[in-house]
N, C-alpha and C positions, 0 to 999 in steps of 0.2 A: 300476440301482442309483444312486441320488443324492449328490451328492458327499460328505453327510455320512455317510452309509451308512458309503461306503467309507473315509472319516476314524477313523469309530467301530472300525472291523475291525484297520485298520493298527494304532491305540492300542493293541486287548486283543493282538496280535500282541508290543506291541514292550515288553508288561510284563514278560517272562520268556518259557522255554522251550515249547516245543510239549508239549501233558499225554503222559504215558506213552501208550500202545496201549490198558488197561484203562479206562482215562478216554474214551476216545475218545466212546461214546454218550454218555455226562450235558453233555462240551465239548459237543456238536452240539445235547444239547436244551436248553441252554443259551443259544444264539446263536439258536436259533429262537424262542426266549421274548424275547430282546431285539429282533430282527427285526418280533416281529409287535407288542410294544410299540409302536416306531417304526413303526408301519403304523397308527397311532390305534387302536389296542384297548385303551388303559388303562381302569381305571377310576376315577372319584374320590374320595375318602376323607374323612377328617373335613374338619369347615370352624371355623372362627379367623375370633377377631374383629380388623376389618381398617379401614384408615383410608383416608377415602375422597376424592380430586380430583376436580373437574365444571368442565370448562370448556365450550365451544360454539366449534366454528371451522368458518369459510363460505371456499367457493376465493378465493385470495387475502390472504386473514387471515395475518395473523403469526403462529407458534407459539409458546406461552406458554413462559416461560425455562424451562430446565429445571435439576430441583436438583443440586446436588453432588452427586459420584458418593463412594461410601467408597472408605476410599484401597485395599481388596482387589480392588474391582473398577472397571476404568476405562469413562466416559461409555461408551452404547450410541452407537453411529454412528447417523450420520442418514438416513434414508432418501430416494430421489431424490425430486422433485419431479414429473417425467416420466420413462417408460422405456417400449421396448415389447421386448413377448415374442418369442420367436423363431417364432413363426407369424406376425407380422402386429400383433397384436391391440397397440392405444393404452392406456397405463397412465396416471389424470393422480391426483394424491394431492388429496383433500379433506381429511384433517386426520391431525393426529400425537397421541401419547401415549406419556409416558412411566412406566415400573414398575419396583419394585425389590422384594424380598424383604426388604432392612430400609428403612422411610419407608414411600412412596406403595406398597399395594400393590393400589392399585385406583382406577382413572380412567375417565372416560365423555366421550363425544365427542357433539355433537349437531351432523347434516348435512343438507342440501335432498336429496331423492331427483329425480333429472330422470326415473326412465325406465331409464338404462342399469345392468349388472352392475357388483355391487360386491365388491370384496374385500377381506378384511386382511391385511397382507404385517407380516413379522416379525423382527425382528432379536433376538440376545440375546449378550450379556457374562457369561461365567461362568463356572462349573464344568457338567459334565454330566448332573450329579443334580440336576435342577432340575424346578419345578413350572411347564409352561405356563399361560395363563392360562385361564381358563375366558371365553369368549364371549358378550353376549347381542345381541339385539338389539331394544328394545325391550320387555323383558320376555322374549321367548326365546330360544330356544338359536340358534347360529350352523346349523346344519346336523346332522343326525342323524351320530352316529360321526366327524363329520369336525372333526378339531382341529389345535392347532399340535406342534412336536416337540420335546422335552425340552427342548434349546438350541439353536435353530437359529444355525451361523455366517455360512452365507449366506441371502440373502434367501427367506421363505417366503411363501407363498400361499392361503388357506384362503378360500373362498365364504362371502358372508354371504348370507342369505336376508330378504330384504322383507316387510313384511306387504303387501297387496294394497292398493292407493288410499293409502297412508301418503304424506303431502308432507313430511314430514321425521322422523327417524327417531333415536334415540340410543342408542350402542354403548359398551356398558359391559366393560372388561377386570376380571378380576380374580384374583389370583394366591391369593388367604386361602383361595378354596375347595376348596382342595385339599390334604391333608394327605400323608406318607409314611408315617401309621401308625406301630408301636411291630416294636422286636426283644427277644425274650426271650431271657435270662441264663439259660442253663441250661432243664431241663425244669420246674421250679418254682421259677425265680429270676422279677423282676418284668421287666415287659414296659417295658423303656426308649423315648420318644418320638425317633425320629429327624426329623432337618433336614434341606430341601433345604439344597445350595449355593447359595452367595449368587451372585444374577442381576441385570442392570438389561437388561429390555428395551426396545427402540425399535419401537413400533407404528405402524401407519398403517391409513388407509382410503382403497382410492384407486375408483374408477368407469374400467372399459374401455369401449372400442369393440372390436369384433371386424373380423377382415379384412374385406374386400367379396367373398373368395370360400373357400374353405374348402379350408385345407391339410393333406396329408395327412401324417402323418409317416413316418420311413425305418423299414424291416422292423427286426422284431426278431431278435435272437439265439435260435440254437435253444434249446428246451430239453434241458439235461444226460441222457445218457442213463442216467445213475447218479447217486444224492444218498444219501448216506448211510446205503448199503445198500436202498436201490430202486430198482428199473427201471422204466425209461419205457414206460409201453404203450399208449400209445394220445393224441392232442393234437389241438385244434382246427383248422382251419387258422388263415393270419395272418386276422383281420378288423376290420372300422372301424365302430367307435361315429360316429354313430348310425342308419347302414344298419344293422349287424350287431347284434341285443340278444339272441338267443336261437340255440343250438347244444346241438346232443348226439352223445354222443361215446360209446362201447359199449368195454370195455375187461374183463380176467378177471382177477381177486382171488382169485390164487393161494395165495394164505398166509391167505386170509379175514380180510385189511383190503389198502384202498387208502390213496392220498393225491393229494392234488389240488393244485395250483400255478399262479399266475396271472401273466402277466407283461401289461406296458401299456408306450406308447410315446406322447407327444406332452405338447406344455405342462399337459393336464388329465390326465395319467397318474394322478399320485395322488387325484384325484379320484372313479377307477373303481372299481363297487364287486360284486360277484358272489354269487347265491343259487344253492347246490347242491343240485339234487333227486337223489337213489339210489337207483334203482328195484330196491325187493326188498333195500336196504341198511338200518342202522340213522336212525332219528330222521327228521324230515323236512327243512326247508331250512334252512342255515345260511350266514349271508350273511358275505362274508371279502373284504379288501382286491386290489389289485392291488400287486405289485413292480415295480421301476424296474432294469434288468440292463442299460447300455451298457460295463462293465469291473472289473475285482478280480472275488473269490468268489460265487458264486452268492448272489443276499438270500435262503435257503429263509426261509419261514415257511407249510409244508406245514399241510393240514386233513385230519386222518386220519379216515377213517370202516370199520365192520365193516361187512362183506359175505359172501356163501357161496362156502364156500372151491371153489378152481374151476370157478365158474361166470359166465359172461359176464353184468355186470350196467351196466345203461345211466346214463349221466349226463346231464343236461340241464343246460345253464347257462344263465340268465337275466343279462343286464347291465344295471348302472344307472351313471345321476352326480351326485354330488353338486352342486347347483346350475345355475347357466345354461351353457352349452357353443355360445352361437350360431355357426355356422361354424370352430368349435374341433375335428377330430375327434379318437380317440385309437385308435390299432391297438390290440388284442387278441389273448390265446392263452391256454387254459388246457391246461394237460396234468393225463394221469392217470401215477401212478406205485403200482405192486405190489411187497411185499415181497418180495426176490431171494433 
């Protein structure tokens, strides 16, 4: 579970009392809709027309001043210049950018490619209804499903992807394209336009090095033998991307549904991404993030599927990740869980 996870939980904890007993199911599906939100499963909504910054910065380059911040929310912090990750891996920043939700709400960066992996790491100031930005690069998208997280308050990480032979390349943020949609007054009242929260985030693009040898991360925590009225029946062993990309795992759906959970461990954890096959279950593969569990409540954000009730049916998992991973590994585990 990543620190804002657990940030996010303590909050809805400290807003008022724990819900009655009756409430208990809608609380849980609840938190698992917010969960798998924060797992990059949004989707994007309307788009607004938006005002647009273009500068170009090469390593070295000064960063262009940046505007006043409104006086509700104060400047985004800066992001380091160098840092390295807790495997090993060299972080150096090729250039910054800044965005807000009222002014600039859309900036582009233009960078030399050497060669090495690149990514945007992210800061944000704000409230926690907030609209990440949408990513491109060059015309496309940052990576399939892999995005930034509502407000990140500490630093984030997301893979950008390269076109192939590109010698320089430009990375365009933008917060306009993304709407919150409208809430309806009633059953036939009008459908009112809601606002994010006002945000200024601190963007960067920086290019790593990876270790010279590949480190492994520590074991994960088991998985819960009980989650909110499921039992645990069956889990993969620990394994490591990218020895490990494929596992199956045989488990009985006694209440004729299961539910599947995925836990990862190392600097590219949320980067891991899993296609479930269910042999003799419903639909065919459905691809679903990994969670991050080193303390507080379990992050569920379970993938339920129908199945025949008491009868042993097989699961295959297939793993993938999003972007480069050179001598980065990430432990692995999916478990299955049956209605109790």
């Amino acid at each position: 579970m990543s620190v804002q996870d657990l940030r996010d939980v303590l909050r809805e904890r400290a807003e008022g009392p724990a819900p009655a007993n009756p409430a208990r199911p809608e609380h849980i599906r609840r938190r698992v809709r917010r969960t798998r939100r924060r797992r990059g499963l949004t989707a994007a909504a309307a788009a607004v027309v938006a005002a647009v910054t273009v500068f170009s910065l090469l390593p070295g380059d000064a960063a262009p001043p940046q505007e006043a911040a409104t006086p509700a929310v104060k400047a985004a912090r800066e992001l380091p210049e160098r840092f390295t990750a807790h495997d090993g891996t060299g972080y150096r920043r090729l250039a910054t950018a800044t965005i807000r939700t009222e002014g600039t709400t859309k900036a582009s960066v233009t960078i030399p490619v050497s060669g090495k992996p690149l990514d945007v790491a992210a800061l944000c100031e704000g409230g926690p209804r907030a609209n990440p930005p949408a990513i491109t690069v060059t015309g496309g998208d940052v990576a399939p499903f892999q995005s930034l997280s509502s407000c990140p308050k500490d630093m984030e990480l997301v893979p950008l992807v390269v076109p192939g032979g590109a010698g320089r390349i430009t990375v365009t943020f933008d917060m306009a394209t993304k709407g919150w949609g409208c809430v309806r007054e009633g059953k036939d009242g009008p459908c009112v336009p809601q606002k994010p929260d006002e945000t200024v985030w601190s963007l960067a693009v920086y290019e790593w090095t990876p270790p010279g040898r590949p480190v492994e991360p520590g074991p994960l925590k088991p998985f819960p033998k009980r989650l909110a009225g499921w039992d645990l029946a069956g889990a993969t062993r620990q394994l490591v991307w990218p020895q490990a990309r494929t596992f199956t795992v045989t488990a009985r759906g006694d209440g004729g549904r299961i539910g599947i959970e995925a836990l990862c461990a190392g600097d590219l954890a949320r980067r891991m991404w899993f296609r479930y096959l269910i042999e003799g279950g419903e639909g065919g593969e459905v691809t679903a993030t990994c969670g991050q569990w080193e303390s507080g409540p379990y992050p569920m954000a379970m993938n339920e599927f129908s199945v025949p009730a008491g009868k042993p049916v097989k699961v295959t998992v297939r793993a993938g990740i999003w972007g480069p991973d050179s001598n980065r590994p990430v432990r692995w585990s999916v478990a299955v869980y049956r209605k109790g």
